[in-house]
N, CA and C atoms as an extended XYZ file, in Angstrom:
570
Properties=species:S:1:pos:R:3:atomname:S:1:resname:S:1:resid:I:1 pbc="F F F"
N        26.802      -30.664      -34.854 N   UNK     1
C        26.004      -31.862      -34.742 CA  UNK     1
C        26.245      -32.765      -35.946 C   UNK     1
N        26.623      -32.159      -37.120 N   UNK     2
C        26.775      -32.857      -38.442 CA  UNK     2
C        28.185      -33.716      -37.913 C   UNK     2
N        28.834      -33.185      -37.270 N   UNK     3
C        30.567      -33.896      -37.403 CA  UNK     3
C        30.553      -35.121      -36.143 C   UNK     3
N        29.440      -35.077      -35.123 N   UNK     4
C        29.036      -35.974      -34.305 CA  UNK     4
C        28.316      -37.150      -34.495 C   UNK     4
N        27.252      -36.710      -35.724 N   UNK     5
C        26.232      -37.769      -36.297 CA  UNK     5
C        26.850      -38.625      -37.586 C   UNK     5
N        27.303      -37.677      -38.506 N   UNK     6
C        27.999      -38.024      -39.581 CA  UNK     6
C        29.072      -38.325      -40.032 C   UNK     6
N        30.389      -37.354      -39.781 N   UNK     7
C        31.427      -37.316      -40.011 CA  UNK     7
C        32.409      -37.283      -38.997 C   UNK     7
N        32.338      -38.538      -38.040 N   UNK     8
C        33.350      -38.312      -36.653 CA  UNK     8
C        34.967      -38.534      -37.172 C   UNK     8
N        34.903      -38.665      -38.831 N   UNK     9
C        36.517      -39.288      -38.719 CA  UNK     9
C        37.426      -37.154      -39.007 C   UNK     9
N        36.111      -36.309      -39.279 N   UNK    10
C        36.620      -35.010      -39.326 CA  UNK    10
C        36.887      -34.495      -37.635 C   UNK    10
N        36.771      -35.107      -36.791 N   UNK    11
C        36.858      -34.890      -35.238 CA  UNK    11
C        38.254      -35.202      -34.688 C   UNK    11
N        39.405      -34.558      -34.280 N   UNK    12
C        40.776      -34.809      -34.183 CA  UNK    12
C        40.139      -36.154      -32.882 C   UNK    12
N        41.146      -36.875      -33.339 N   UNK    13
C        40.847      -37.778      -32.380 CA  UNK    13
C        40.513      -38.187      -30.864 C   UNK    13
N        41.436      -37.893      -29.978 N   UNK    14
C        41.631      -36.949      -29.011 CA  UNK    14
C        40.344      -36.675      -28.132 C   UNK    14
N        40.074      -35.389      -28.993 N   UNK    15
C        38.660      -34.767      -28.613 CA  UNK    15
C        37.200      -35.860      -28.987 C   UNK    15
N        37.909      -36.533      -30.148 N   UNK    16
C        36.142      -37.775      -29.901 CA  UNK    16
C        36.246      -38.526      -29.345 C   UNK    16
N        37.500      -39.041      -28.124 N   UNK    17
C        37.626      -40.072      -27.344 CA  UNK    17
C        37.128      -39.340      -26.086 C   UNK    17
N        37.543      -38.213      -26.100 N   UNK    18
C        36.064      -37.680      -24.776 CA  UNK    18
C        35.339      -37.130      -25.249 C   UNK    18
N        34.602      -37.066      -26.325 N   UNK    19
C        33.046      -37.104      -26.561 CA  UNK    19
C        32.731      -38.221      -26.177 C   UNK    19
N        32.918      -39.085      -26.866 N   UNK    20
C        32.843      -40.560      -26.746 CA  UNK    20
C        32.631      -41.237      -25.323 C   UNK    20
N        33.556      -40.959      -24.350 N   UNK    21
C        33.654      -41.270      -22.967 CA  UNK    21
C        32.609      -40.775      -22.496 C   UNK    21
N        32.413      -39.036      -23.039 N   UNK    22
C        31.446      -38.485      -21.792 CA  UNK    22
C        30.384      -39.126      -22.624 C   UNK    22
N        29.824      -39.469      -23.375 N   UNK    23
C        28.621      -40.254      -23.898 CA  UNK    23
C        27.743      -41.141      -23.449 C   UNK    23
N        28.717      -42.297      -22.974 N   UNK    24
C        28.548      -43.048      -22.572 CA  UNK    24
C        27.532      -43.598      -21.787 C   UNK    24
N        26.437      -43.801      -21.615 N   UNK    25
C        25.683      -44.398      -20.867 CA  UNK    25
C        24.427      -43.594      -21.297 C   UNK    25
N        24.269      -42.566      -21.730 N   UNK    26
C        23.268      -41.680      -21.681 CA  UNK    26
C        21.959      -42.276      -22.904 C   UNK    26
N        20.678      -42.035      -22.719 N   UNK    27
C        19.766      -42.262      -22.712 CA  UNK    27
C        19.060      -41.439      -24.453 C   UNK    27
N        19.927      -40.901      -24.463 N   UNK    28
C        19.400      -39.929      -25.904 CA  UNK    28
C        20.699      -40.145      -26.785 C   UNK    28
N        20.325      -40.049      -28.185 N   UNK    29
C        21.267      -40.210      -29.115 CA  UNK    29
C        21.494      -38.345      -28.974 C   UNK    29
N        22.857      -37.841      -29.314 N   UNK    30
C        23.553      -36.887      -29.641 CA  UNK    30
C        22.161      -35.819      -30.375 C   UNK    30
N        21.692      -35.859      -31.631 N   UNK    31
C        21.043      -34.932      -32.192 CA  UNK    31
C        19.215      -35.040      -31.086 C   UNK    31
N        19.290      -35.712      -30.743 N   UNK    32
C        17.919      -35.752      -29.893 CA  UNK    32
C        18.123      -34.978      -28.645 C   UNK    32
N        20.217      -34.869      -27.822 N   UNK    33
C        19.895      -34.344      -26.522 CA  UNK    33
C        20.039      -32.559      -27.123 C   UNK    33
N        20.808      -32.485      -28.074 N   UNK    34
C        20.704      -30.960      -28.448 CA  UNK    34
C        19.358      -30.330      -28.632 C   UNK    34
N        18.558      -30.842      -29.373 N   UNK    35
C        16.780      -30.688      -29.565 CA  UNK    35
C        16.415      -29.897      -28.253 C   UNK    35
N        16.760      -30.673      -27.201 N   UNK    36
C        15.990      -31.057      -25.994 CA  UNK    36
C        16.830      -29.645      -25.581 C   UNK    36
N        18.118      -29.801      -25.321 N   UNK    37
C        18.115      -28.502      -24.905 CA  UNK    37
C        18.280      -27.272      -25.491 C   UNK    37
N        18.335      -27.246      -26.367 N   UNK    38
C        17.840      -25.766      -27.438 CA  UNK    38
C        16.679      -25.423      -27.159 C   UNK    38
N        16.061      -26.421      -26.904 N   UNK    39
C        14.563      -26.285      -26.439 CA  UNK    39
C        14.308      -25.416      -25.428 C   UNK    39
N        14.575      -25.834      -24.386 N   UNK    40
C        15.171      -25.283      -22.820 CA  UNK    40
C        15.945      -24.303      -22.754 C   UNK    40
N        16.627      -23.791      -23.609 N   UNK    41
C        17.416      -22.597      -23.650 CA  UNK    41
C        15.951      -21.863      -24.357 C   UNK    41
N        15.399      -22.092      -25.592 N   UNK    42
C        14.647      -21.262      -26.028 CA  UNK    42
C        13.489      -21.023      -25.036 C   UNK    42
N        13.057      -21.620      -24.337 N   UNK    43
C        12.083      -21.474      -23.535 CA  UNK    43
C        12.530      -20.522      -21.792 C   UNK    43
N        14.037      -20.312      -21.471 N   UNK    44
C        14.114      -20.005      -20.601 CA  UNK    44
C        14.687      -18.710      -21.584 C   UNK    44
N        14.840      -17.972      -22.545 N   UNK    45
C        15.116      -16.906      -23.125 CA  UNK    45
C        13.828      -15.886      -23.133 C   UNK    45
N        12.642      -17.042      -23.279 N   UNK    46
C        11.963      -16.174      -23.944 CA  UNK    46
C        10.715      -15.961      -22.707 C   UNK    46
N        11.228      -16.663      -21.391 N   UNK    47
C        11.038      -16.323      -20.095 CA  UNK    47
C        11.517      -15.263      -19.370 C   UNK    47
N        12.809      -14.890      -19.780 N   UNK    48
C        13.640      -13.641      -19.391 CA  UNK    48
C        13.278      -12.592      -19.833 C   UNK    48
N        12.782      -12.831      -21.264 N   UNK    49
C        12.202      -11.747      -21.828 CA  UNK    49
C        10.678      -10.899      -21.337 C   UNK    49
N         9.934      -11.717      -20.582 N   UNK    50
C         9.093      -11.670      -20.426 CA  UNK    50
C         9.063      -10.683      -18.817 C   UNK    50
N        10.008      -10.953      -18.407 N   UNK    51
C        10.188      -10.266      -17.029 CA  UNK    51
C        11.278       -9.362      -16.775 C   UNK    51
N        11.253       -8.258      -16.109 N   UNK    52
C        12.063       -7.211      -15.644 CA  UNK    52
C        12.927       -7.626      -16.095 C   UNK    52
N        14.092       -6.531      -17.099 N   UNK    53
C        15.158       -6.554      -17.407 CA  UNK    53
C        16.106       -6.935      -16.904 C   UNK    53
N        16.709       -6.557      -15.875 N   UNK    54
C        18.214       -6.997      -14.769 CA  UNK    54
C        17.735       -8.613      -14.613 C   UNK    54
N        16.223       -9.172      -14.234 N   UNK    55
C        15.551       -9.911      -13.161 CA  UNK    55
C        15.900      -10.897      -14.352 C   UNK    55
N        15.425      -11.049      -15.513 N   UNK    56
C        15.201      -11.581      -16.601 CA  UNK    56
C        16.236      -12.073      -17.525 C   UNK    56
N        17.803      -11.356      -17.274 N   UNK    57
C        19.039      -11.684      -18.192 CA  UNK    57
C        19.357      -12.837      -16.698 C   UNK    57
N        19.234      -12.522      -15.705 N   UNK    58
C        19.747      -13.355      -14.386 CA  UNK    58
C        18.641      -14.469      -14.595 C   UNK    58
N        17.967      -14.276      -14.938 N   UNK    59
C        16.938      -15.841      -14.463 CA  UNK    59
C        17.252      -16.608      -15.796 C   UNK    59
N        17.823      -16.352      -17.414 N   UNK    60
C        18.215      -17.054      -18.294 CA  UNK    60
C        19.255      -17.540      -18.103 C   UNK    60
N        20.553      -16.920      -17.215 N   UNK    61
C        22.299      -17.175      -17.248 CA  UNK    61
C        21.871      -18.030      -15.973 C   UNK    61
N        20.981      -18.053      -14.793 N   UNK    62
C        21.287      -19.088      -13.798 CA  UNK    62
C        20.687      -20.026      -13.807 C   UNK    62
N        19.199      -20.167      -14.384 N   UNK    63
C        18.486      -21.287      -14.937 CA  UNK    63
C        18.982      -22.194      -15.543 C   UNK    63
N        19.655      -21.814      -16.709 N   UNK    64
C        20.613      -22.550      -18.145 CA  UNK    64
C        21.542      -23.110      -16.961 C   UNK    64
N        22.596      -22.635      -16.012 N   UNK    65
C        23.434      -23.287      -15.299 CA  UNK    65
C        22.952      -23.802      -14.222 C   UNK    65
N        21.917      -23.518      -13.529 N   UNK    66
C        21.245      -24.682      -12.793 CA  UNK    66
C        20.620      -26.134      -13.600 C   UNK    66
N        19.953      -25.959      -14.161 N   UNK    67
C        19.234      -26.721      -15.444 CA  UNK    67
C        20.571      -27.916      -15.813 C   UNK    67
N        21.663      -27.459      -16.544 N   UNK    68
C        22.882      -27.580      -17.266 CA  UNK    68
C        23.427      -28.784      -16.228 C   UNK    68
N        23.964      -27.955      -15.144 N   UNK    69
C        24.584      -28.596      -13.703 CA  UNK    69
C        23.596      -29.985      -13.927 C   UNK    69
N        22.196      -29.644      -13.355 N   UNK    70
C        21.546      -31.004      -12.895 CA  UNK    70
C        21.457      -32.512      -13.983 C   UNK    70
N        21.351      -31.887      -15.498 N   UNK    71
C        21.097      -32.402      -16.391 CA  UNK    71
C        22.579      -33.360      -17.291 C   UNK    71
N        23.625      -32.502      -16.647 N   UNK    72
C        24.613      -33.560      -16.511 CA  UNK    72
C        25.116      -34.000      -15.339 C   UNK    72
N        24.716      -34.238      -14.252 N   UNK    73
C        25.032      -34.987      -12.972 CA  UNK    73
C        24.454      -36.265      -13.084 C   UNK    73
N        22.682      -35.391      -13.375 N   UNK    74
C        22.103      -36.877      -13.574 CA  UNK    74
C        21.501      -38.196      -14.697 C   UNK    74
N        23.021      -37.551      -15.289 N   UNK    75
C        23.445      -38.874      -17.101 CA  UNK    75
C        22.090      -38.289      -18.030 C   UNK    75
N        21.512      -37.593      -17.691 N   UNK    76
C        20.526      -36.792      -18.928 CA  UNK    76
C        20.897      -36.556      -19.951 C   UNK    76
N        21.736      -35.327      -20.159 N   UNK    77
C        22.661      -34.580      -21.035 CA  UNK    77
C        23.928      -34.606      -20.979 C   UNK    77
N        25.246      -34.634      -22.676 N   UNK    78
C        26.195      -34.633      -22.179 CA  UNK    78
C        26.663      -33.454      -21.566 C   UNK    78
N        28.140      -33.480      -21.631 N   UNK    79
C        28.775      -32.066      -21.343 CA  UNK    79
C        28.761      -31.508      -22.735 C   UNK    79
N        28.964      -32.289      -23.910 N   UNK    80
C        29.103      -31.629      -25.128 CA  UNK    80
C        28.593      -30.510      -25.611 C   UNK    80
N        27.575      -31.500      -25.248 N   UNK    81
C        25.778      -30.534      -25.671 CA  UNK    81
C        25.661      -29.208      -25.090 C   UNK    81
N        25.771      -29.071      -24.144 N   UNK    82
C        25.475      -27.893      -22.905 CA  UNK    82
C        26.669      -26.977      -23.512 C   UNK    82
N        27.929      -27.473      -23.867 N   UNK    83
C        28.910      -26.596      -24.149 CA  UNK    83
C        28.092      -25.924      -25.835 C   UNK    83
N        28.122      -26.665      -26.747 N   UNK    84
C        27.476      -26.394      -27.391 CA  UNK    84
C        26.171      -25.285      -27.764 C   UNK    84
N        25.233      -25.479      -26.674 N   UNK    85
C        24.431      -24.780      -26.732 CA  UNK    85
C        25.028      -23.590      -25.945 C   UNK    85
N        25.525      -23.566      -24.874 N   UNK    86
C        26.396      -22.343      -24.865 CA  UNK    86
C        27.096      -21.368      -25.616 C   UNK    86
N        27.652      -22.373      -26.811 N   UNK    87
C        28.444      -21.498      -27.283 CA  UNK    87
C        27.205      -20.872      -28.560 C   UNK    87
N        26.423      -21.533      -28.637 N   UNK    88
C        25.417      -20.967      -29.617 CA  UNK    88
C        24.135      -19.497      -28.702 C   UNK    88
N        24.146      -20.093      -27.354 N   UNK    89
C        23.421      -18.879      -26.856 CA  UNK    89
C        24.482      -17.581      -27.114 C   UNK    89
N        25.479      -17.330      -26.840 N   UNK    90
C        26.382      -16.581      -26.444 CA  UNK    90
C        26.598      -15.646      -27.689 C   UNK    90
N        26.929      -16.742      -28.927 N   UNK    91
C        27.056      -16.276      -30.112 CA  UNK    91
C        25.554      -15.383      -30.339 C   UNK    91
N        24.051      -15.562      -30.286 N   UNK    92
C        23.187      -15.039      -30.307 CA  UNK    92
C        23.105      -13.848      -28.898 C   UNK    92
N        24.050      -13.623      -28.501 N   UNK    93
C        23.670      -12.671      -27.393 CA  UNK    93
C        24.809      -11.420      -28.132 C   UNK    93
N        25.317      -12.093      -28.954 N   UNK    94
C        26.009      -10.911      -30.017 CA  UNK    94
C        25.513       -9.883      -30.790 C   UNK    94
N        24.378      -10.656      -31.162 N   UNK    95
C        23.509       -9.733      -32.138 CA  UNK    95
C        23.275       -8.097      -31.924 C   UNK    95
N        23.886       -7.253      -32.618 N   UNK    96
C        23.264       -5.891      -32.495 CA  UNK    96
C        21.948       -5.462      -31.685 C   UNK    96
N        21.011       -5.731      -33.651 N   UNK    97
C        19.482       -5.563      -32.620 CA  UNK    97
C        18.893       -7.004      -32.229 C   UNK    97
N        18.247       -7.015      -30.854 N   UNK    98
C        17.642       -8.070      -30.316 CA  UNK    98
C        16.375       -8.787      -31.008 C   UNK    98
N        15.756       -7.874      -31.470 N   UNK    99
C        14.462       -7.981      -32.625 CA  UNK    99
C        15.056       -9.325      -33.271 C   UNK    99
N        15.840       -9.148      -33.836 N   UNK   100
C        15.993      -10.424      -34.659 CA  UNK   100
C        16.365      -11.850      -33.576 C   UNK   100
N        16.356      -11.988      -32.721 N   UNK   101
C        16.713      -13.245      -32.060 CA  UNK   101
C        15.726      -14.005      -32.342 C   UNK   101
N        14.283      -13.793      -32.294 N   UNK   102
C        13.191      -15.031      -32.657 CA  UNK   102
C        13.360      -15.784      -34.658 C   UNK   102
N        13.799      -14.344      -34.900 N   UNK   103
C        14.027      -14.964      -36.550 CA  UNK   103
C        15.566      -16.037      -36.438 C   UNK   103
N        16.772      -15.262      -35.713 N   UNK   104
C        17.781      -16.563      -35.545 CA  UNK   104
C        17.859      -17.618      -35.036 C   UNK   104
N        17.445      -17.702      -33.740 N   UNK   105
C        16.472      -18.832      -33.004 CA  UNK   105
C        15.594      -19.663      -34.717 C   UNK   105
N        15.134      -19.693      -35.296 N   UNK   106
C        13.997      -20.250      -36.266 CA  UNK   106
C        15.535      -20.889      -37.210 C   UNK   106
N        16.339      -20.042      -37.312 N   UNK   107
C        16.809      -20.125      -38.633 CA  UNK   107
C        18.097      -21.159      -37.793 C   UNK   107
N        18.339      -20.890      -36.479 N   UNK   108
C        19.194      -22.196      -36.101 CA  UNK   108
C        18.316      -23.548      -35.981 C   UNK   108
N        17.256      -23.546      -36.005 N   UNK   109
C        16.666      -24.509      -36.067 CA  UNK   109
C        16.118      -25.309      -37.285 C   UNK   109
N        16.219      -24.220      -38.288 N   UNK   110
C        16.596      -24.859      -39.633 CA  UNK   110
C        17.937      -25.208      -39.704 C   UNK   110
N        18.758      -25.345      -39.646 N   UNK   111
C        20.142      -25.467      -39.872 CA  UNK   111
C        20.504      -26.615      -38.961 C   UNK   111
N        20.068      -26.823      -38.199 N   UNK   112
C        19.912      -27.865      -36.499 CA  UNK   112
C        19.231      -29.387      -37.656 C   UNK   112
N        18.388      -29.371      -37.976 N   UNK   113
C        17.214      -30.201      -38.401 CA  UNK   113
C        18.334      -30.471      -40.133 C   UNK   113
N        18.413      -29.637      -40.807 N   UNK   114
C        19.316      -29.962      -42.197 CA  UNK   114
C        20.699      -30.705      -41.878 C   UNK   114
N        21.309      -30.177      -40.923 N   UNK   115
C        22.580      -31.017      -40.062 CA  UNK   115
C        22.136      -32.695      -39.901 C   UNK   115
N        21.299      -32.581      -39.134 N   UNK   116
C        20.737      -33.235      -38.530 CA  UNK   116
C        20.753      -35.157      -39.050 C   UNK   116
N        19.653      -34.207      -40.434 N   UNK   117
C        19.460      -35.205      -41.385 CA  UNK   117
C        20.018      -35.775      -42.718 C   UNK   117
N        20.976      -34.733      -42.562 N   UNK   118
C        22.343      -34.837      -44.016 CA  UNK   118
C        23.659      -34.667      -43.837 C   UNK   118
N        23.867      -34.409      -41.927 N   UNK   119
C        25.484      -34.358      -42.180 CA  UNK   119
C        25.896      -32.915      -42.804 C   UNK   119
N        26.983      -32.256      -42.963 N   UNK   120
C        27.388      -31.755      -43.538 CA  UNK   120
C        27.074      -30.673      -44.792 C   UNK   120
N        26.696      -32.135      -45.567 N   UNK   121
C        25.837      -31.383      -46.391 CA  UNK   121
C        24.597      -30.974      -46.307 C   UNK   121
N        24.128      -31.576      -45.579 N   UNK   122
C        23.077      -30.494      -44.970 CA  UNK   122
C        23.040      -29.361      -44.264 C   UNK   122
N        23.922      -28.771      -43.833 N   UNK   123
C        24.854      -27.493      -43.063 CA  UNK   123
C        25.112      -26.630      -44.196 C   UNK   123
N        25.506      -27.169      -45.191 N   UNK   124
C        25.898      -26.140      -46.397 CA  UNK   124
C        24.414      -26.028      -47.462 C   UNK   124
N        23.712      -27.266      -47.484 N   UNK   125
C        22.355      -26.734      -48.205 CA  UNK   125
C        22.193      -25.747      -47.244 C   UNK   125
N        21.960      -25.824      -46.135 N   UNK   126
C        21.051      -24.922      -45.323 CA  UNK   126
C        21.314      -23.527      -45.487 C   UNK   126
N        22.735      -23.203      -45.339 N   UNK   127
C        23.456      -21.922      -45.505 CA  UNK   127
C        23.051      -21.588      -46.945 C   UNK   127
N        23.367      -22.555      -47.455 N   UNK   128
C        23.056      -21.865      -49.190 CA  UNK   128
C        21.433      -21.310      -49.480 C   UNK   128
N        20.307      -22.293      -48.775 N   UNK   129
C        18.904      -21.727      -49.218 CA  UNK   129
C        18.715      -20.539      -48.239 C   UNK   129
N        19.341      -20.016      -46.890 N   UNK   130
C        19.163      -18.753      -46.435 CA  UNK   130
C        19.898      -18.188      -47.198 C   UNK   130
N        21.355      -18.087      -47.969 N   UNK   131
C        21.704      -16.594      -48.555 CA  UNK   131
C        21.122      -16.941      -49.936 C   UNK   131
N        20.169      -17.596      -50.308 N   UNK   132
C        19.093      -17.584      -51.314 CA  UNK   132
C        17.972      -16.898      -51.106 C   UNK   132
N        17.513      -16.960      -49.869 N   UNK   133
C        16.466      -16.341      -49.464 CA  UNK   133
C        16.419      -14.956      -48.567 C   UNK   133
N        17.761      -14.837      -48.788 N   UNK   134
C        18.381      -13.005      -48.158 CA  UNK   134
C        18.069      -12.229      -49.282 C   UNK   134
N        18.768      -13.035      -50.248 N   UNK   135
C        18.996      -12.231      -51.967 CA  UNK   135
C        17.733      -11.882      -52.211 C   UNK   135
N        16.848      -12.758      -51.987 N   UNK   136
C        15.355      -12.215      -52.757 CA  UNK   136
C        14.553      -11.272      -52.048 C   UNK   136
N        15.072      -10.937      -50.743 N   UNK   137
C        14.164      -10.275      -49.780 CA  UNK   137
C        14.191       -8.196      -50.641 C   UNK   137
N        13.400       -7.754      -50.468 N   UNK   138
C        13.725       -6.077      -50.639 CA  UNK   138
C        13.429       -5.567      -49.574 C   UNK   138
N        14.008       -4.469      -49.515 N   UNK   139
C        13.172       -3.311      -48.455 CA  UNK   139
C        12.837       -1.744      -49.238 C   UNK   139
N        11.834       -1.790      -49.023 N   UNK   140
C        11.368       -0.428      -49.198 CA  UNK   140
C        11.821       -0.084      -51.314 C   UNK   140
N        11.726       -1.392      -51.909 N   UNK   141
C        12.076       -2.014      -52.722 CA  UNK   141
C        13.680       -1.866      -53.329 C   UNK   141
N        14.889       -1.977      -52.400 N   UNK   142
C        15.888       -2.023      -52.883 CA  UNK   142
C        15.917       -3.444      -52.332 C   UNK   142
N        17.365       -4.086      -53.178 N   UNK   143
C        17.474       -5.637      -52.949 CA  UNK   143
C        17.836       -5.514      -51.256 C   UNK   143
N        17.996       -6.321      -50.307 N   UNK   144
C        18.704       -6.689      -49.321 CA  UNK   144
C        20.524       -6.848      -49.022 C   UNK   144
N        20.758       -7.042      -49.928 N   UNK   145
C        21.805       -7.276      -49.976 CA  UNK   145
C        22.772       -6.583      -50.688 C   UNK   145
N        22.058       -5.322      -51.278 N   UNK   146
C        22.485       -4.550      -52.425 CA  UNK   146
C        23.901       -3.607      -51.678 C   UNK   146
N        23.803       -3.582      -50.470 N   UNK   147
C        25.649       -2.661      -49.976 CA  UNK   147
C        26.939       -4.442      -50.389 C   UNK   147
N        26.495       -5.300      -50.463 N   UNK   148
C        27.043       -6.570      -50.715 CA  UNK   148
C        27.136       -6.922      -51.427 C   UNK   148
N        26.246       -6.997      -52.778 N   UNK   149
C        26.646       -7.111      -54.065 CA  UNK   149
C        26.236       -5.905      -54.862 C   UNK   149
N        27.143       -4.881      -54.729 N   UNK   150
C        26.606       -3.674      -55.768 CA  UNK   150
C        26.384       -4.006      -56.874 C   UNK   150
N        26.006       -2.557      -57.949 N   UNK   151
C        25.908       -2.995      -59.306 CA  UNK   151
C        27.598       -2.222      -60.032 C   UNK   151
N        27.921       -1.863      -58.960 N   UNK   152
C        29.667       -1.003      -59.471 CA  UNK   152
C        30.273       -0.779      -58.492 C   UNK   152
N        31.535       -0.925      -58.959 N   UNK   153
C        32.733       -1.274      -58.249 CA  UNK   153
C        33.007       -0.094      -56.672 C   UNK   153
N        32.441        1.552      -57.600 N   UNK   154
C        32.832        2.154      -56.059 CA  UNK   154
C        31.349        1.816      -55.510 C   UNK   154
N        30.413        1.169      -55.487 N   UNK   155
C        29.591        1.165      -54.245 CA  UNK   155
C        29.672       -0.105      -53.494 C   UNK   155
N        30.605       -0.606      -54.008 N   UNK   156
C        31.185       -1.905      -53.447 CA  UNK   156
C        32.170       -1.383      -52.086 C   UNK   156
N        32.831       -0.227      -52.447 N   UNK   157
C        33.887        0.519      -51.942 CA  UNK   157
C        33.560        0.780      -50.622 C   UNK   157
N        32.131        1.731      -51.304 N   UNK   158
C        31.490        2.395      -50.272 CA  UNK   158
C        30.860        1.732      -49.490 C   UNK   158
N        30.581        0.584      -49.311 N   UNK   159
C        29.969       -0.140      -48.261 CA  UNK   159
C        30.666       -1.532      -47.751 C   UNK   159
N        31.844       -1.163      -47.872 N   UNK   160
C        33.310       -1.842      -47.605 CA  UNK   160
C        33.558       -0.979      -46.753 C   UNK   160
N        34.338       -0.092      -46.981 N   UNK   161
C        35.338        1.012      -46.240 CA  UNK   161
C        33.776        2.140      -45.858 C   UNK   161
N        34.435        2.685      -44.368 N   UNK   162
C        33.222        4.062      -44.116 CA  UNK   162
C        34.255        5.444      -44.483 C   UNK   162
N        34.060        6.004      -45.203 N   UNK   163
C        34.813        6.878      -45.391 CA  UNK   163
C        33.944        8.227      -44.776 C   UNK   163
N        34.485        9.353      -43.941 N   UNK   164
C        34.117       10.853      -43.411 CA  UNK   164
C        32.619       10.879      -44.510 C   UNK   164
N        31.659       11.233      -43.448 N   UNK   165
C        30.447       11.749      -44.410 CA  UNK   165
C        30.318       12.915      -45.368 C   UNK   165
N        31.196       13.613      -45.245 N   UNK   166
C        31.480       14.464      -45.885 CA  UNK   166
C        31.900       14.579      -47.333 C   UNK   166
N        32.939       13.407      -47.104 N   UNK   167
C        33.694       13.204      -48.824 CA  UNK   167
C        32.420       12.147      -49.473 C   UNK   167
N        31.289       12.136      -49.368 N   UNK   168
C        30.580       11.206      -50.175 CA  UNK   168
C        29.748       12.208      -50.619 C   UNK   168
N        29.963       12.837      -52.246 N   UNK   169
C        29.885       13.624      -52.905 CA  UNK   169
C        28.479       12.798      -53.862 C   UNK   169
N        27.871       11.681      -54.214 N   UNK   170
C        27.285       11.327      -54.980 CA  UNK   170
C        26.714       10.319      -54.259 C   UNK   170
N        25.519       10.194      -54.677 N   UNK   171
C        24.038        8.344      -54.032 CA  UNK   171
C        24.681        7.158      -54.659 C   UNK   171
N        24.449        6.249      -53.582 N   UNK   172
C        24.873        4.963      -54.419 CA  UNK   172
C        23.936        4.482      -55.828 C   UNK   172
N        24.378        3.829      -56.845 N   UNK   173
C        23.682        4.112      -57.579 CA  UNK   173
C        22.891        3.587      -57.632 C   UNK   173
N        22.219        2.372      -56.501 N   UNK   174
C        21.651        1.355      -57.076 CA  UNK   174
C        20.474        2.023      -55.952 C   UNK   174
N        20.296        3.081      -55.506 N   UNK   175
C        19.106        3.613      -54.944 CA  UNK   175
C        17.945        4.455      -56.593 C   UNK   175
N        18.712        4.271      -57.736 N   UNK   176
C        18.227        5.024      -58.974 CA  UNK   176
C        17.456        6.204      -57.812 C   UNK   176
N        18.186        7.265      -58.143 N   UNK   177
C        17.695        8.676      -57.639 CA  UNK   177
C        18.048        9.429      -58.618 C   UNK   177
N        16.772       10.986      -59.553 N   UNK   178
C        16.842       11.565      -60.166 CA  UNK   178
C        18.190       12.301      -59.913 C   UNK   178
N        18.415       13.193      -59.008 N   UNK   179
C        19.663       13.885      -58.592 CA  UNK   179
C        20.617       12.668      -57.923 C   UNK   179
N        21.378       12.388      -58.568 N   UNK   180
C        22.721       12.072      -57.894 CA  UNK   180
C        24.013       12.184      -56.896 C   UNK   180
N        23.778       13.787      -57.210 N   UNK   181
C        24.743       14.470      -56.236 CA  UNK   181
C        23.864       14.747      -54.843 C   UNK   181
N        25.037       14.195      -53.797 N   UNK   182
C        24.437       15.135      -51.849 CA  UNK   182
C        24.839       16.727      -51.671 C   UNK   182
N        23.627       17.614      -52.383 N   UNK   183
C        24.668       18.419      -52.119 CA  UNK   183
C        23.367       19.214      -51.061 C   UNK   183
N        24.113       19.830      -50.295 N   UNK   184
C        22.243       20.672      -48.891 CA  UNK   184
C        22.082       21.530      -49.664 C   UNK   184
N        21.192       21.826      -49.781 N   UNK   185
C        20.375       23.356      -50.622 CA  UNK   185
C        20.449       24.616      -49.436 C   UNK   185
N        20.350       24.039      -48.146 N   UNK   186
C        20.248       25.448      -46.875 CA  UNK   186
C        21.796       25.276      -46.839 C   UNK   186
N        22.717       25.141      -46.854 N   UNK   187
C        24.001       24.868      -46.199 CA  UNK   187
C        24.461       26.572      -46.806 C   UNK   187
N        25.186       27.012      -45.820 N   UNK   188
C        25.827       28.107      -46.287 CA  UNK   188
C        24.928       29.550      -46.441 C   UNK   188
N        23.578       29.193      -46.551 N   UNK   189
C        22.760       30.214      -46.642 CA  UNK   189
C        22.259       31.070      -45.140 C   UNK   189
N        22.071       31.852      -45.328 N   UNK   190
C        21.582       32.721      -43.983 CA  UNK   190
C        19.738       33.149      -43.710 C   UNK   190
């Protein structure tokens, strides 16, 4: 949205002469029709969710393309947009655990709104105050981010590369644990 609102001369040309074309006539500026349907995607997600599993992934994937279909036939929405939000549902249907979709959902909508209103650089503030606000998070009071920025080089290693559970002879260090070494106390005993 930043390279549509702000920076169209970063858009190979080409491709902004049909943005541009398919534009044309429509009734919403560019960052107002994405709003609208992020909106509509978030609201038919969290409709799916709400109902029978099989019933519920089918009523988000045919809604969005019924919805989609009508909303560019009838000069509403572009094609851009819809591709767009596609490619952003899709990317969120990646996610491991699902739990987090209402927190990414929030946090594309910070990032949507910083775009929005700064271009570019507002895309990179945005990115920068979430891995600001990753860093400070703990759990169970270790940092968040601590397999990512160790405090030494092999636990950098170790949460780089997975090496056999077996050959990991010592705790990372940044759990500070009295005993250091993994070693089983029952192992071997009868």
């Amino acid at each position: 949205m930043a390279l549509l609102a702000y920076h169209q001369d970063q858009i190979p040309f080409p491709l902004l002469a049909t943005v541009t074309v398919a534009r044309s006539g429509l009734p919403f500026p560019a960052p107002l029709e994405l709003i609208i349907v992020l909106f509509l995607f978030e609201m038919f997600r969290e409709a799916g969710q709400r109902l029978p599993s099989p019933l519920g992934q089918t009523l988000s994937v045919v809604g969005g393309l019924i919805i989609g279909d009508a909303a560019i036939r009838s000069g509403f929405i572009s094609p851009s947009v819809i591709v767009i939000t596609a490619l952003s549902a899709i990317a969120g249907y990646t996610l491991v655990n699902q739990i987090l979709a209402g927190a990414v959902s929030i946090l594309r909508g910070f990032v949507l709104l910083c775009s929005i209103l700064m271009g570019l650089y507002g895309f990179m503030l945005a990115g920068f105050v979430i891995v600001l606000y990753i860093s400070r998070l703990r759990s169970f009071g270790i940092p968040y981010l601590a397999l990512v920025f160790p405090k030494s080089s092999s636990d950098f290693f170790k949460g780089l590369f997975r090496l056999p559970w077996r050959s990991y002879r010592h705790r990372v260090d940044y759990l500070r644990t009295n005993d250091s070494s993994k070693t089983d106390e029952g192992e071997g005993k009868q």
